[in-house]
ROSE-671521 format. One record per residue (C-alpha): x, y, z; residue in three letters. Coordinates in steps of 0.25 Angstrom, whole numbers, padded with zeros to 4 digits, always signed. Each point is the difference from the previous one (the first is absolute). Layout:
BEGIN
XYZala
...
***
This chain:
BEGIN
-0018-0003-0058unk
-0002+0008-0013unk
-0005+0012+0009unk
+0013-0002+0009unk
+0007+0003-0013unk
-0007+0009-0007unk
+0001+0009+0014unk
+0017-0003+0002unk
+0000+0006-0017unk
+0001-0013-0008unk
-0007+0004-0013unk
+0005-0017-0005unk
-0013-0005+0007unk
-0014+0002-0004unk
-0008+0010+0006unk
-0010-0004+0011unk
-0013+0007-0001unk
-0010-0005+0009unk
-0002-0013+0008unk
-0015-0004-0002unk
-0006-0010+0012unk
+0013-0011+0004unk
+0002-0006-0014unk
+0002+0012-0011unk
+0010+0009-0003unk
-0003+0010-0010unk
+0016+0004-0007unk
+0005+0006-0010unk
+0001-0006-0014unk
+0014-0003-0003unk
+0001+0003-0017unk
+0012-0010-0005unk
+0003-0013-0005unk
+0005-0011+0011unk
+0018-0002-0001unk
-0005-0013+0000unk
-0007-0001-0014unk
+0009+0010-0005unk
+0011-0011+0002unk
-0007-0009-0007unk
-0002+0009-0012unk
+0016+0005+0000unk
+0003-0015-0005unk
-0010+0001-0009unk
+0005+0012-0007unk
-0006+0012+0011unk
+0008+0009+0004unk
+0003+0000+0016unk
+0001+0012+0008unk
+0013+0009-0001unk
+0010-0004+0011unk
-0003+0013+0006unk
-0013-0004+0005unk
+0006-0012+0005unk
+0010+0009+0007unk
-0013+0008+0007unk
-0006-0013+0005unk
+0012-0003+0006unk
+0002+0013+0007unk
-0017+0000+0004unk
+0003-0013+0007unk
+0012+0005+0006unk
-0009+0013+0005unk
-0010-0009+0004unk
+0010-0010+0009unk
+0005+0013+0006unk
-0011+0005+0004unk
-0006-0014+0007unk
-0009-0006-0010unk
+0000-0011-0008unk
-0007-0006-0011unk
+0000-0017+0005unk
-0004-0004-0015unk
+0011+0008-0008unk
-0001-0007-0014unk
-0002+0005-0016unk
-0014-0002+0001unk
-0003+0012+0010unk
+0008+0011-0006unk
-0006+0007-0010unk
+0006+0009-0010unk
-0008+0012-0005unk
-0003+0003-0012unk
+0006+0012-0001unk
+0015+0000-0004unk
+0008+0005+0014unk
-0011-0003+0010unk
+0005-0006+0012unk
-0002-0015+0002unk
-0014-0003+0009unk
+0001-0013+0009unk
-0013-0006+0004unk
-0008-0010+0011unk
+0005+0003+0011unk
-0007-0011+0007unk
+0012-0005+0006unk
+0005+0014+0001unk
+0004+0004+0015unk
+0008+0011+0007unk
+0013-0004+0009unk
-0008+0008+0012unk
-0011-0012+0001unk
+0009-0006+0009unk
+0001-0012-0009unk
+0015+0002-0001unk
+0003-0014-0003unk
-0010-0001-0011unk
+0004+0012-0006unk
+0014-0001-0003unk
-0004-0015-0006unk
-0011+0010-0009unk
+0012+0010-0002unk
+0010-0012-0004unk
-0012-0005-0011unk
-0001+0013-0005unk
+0015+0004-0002unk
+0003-0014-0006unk
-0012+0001-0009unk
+0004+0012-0005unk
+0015-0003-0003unk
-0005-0012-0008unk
-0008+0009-0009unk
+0012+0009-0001unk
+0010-0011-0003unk
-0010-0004-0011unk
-0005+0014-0006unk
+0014+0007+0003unk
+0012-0008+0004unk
+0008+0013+0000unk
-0009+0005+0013unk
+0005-0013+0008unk
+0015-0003+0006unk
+0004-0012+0005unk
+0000+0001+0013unk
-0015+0007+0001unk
-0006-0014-0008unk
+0008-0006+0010unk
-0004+0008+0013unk
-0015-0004-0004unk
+0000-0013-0004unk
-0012-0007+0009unk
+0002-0007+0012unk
-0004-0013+0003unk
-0014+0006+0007unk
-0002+0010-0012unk
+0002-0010-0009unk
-0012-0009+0007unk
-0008+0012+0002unk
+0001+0002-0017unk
-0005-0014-0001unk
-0011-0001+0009unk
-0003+0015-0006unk
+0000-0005-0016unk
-0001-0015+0001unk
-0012-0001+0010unk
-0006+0013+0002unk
+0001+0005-0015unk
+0000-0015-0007unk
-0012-0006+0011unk
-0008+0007+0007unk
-0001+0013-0009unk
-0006-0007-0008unk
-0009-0006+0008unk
-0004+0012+0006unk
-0002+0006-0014unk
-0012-0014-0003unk
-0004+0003+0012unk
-0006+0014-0002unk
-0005-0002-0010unk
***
């Protein structure tokens, strides 16, 4: 997936270096702070990223729809915001990631519904300026998105990451 981006131009992933035997990926080491703990600290007297970087994630997703990818687990905790004022938004694990030519077509325009709902509620919350109507609306979840987000957060995230996480170690 990342080397799928990385060759159709999308500098927002990280940079796939080498595959080592089935199980390790050698990538680039996105610098930055997670959206999701720079949410946290906004209420707690951070400052949050400018809406202009808001506005760049936005049109990156956009891109990335455009061009047939999507993310699958779009949410605050995989976009990092550099450091450095102005750098574009980097979106990370693409696990879940897949590109509309897989022939999963179904699959993938629940994945692109995810991510463009995900997205909008991050807007509505950071910027309520960047977000009509009619687009919260228009991506408001369905009753199988909505199921898929619960067995995503509730089970997977809530049971058995956990698990898995005791597990190992």
């Amino acid at each position: 997936m990342l080397t799928g981006l990385w060759e159709a131009g999308f500098r927002c992933a990280p940079r796939p270096y080498a595959r080592i035997g089935g199980h390790t990926l050698v990538m680039e080491y996105v610098s930055g702070e997670e959206l999701e703990s720079l949410h946290h600290y906004a209420r707690t007297g951070g400052a949050p990223p400018p809406p202009e970087f808001y506005a760049a994630l936005r049109e990156e997703l956009r891109r990335l729809h455009q061009a047939g990818f999507v993310h699958g687990d779009f949410r605050r905790a995989n976009v990092m915001v550099p450091g450095v004022a102005g750098a574009p938004p980097r979106i990370i694990d693409w696990a879940t990631g897949m590109r509309e030519s897989d022939g999963e077509h179904f699959l993938y325009r629940q994945l692109r519904g995810s991510d463009n709902y995900s997205l909008v509620k991050i807007l509505k919350e950071a910027v309520p300026s960047l977000v009509t109507r009619e687009e919260w609306e228009e991506n408001a979840p369905g009753m199988l998105l909505r199921l898929g987000r619960f067995f995503r957060q509730k089970i997977y995230r809530g049971l058995f990451k956990p698990l898995f996480r005791r597990w190992r170690s």
